[in-house]
C-alpha positions in Angstrom: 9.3 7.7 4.2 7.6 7.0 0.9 3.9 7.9 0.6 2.4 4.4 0.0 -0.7 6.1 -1.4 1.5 6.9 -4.7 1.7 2.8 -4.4 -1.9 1.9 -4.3 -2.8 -0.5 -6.8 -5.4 1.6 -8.5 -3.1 4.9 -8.6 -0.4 2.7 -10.0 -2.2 0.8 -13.0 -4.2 4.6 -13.8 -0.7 6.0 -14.3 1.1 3.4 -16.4 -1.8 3.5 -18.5 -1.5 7.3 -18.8 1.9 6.6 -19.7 1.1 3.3 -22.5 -1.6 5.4 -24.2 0.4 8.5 -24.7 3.0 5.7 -26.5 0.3 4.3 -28.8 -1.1 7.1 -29.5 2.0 8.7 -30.6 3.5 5.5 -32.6 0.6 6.1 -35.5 -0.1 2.8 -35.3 -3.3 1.1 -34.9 -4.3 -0.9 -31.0 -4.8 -4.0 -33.2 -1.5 -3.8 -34.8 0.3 -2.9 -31.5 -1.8 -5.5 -29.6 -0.7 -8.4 -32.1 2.8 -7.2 -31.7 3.1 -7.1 -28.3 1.4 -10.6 -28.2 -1.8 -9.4 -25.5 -4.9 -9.5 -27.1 -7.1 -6.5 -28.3 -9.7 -6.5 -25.9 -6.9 -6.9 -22.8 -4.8 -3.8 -24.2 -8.5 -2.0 -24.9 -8.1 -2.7 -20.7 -5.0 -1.6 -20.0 -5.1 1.4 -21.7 -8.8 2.5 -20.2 -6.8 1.6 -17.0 -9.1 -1.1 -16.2 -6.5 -3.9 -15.8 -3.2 -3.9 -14.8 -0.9 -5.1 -16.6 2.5 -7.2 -16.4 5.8 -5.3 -16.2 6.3 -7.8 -19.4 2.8 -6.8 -20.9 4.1 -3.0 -20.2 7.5 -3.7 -22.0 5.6 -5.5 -24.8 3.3 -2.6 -25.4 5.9 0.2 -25.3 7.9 -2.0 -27.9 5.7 -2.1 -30.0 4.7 1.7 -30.3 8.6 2.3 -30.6 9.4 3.6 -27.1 11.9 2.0 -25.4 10.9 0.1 -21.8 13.8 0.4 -20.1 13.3 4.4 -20.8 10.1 4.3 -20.5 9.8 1.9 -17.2 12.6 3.6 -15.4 11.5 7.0 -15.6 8.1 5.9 -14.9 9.4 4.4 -11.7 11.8 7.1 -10.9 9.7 10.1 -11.5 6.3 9.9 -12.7 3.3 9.0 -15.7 3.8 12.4 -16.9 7.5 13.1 -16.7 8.3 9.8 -18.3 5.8 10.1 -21.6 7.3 13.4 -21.6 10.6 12.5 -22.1 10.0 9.2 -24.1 11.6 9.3 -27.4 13.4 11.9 -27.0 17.6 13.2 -27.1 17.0 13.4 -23.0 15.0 10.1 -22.8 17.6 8.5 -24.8 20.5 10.3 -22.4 19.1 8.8 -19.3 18.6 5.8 -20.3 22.3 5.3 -21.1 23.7 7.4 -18.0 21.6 5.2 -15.9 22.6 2.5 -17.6 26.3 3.4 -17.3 25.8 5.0 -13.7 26.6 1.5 -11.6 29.3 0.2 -13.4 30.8 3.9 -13.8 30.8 4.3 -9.8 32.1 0.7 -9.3 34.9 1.3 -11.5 35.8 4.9 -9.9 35.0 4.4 -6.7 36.2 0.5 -6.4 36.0 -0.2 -2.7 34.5 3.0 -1.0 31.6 2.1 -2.7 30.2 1.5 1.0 31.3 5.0 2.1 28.8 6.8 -0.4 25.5 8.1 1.4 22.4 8.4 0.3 21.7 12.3 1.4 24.4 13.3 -1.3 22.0 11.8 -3.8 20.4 15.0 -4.6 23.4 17.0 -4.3 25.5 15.0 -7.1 22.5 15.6 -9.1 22.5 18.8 -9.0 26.3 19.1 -9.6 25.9 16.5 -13.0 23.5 18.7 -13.9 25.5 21.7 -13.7 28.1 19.8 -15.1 26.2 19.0 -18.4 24.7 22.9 -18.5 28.8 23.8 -18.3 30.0 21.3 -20.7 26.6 22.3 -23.2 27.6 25.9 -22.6 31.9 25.1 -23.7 30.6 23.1 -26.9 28.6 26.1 -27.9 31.1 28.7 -27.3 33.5 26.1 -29.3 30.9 26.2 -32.4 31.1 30.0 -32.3 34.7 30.0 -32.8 34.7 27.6 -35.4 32.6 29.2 -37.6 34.4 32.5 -36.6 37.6 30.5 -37.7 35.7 29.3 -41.0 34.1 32.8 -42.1 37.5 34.4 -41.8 39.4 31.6 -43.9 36.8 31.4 -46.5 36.6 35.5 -46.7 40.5 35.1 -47.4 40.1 32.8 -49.9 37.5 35.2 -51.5 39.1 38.7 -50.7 
């Protein structure tokens, strides 16, 4: 069962602000100038950000906009994992990856598993993790062993072209 006490209000609006301030701070740009973007005035974001007020999932969204973060990154891993793992990851080449494989993921599984979409079970969750995971690490490992080769393939070409 979850632990409601990673729920509570309080807990809640502490760690999105964790996860909004790491954002401004990192988009170089100033609260006013973020705050006037993300239409919520100064002295509200001032709040947000000291974790003082909570604010809207829209609020949120508007905020992370406008430091150049993406929500739907942002928000999701929030939600899925924590404040820290998800201003961790923001912006970056992994941040970006699961934002599009969870993106993809529903209409991927409709598509290949069509109408034994009812037989799937939630304790293989973390095992099919695992295995995409080992997946990716196998198909990272193949690309690289493929770039070796190449430039193998290129070094001896260009030293014939040379010798």
């Amino acid at each position: 069962m979850t632990d409601m006490v990673q729920f509570s209000e309080e807990q809640t609006r502490i760690d999105l602000a964790r996860l909004l301030i790491g954002a401004v701070k990192a988009s170089g740009r100033t609260r006013c100038d973020i705050a006037r973007d993300a239409q919520v005035h100064k002295d509200a974001l001032r709040r947000v950000l000291n974790g003082k007020r909570s604010a809207t999932l829209g609020e949120a969204a508007r905020i992370l906009q406008a430091s150049g973060v993406s929500p739907q990154q942002a928000l999701s891993m929030f939600l899925l994992t924590d404040a820290d793992q998800s201003a961790e990851w923001q912006g970056t080449e992994i941040g970006r990856f699961l934002e599009d494989f969870l993106t993809a993921l529903p209409i991927a599984l409709a598509c290949e598993l069509g109408g034994r979409l009812q037989d799937v079970r939630p304790r293989w969750a973390r095992g099919t993790a695992h295995r995409v995971a080992r997946l990716l690490s196998d198909h990272i490992d193949e690309l690289e062993r493929k770039d070796v080769l190449l430039g193998d393939v290129f070094a001896v070409a260009e030293g014939s072209r040379h010798g």
